[in-house]
N, C-alpha and C positions, 0 to 999 in steps of 0.2 A: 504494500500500500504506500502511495507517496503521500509525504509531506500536506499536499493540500487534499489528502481525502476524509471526508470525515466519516469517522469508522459508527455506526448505528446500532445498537446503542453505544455511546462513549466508553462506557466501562468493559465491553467486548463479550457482556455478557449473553447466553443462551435468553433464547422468549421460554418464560412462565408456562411450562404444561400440565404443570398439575391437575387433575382431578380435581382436590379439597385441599385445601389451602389457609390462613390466615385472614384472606381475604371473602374468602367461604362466608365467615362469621359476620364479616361486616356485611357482603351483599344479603346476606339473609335476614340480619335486624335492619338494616336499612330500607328494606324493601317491605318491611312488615310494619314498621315506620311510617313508611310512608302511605303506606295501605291504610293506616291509623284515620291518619291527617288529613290526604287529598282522596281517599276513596281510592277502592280497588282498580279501577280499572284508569283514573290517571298514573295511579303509582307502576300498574304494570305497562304504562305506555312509554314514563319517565326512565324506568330503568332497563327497558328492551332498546332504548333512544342511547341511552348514556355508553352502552357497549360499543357501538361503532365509534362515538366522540373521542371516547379514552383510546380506541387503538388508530384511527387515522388523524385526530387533530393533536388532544393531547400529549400523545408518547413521543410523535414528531418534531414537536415543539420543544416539551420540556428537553426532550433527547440532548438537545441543541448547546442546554443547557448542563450538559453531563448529566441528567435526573433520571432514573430508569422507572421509568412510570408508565405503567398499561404498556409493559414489551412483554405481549402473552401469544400464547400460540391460539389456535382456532378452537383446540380441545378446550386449554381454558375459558376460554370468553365463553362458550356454551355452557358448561359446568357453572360460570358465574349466573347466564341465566336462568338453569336451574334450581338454583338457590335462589334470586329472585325469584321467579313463582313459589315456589316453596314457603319462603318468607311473607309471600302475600297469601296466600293458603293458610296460614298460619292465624295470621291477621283475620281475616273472613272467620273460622272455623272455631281457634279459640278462644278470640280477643274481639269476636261480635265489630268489625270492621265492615 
C-alpha cells in the first residue's frame, strides 16, 4: 500500500461477524426502548433504517477519522436486526408497548 492510500478501517482491522455480541444487548434494549416510547412499528422502522446508516454513512466517515464504528460484516448487521425485532417483541408482549 502507498503512502497516500488510506487503509479502511484505519486500524486494519477484520469487519464484526459475530453472531451475538456486546452490541447484541444494546440493539435489543434499545429497540425495546424505543418500542416503549414511539410505538412499535416507528421503532421497528427507526432501527431497520439505522442499519444501513451505520455501515455506509457512519463507518465511512468516522473510519476517516481512525474510529472503527459499524465495520461489521453482513452476518452481523442481520443478527443486529434480529435482536431489534426481538427487542421490540419484547416491548409489545411483556412491557404492554
Amino acid at each position: 500500500m502507498s503512502k497516500n492510500e488510506i487503509q479502511f478501517p484505519p486500524s486494519g482491522k477484520r469487519r464484526n461477524d459475530a453472531l451475538v455480541d456486546v452490541w447484541s444487548v444494546v440493539h435489543f434494549a434499545v429497540a425495546a426502548g424505543l418500542a416503549v416510547f414511539i410505538g412499535p412499528p416507528l421503532a421497528l422502522l427507526v432501527t431497520l433504517l439505522w442499519e444501513p446508516v451505520e455501515i455506509l454513512v457512519l463507518s465511512p466517515l468516522l473510519g476517516k477519522f481512525g474510529i472503527d464504528f459499524g465495520h461489521e460484516s453482513l452476518q452481523n448487521s442481520l443478527s443486529d436486526i434480529v435482536f431489534n425485532v426481538l427487542g421490540i417483541l419484547f416491548a409489545i408482549y411483556a412491557l404492554g408497548a
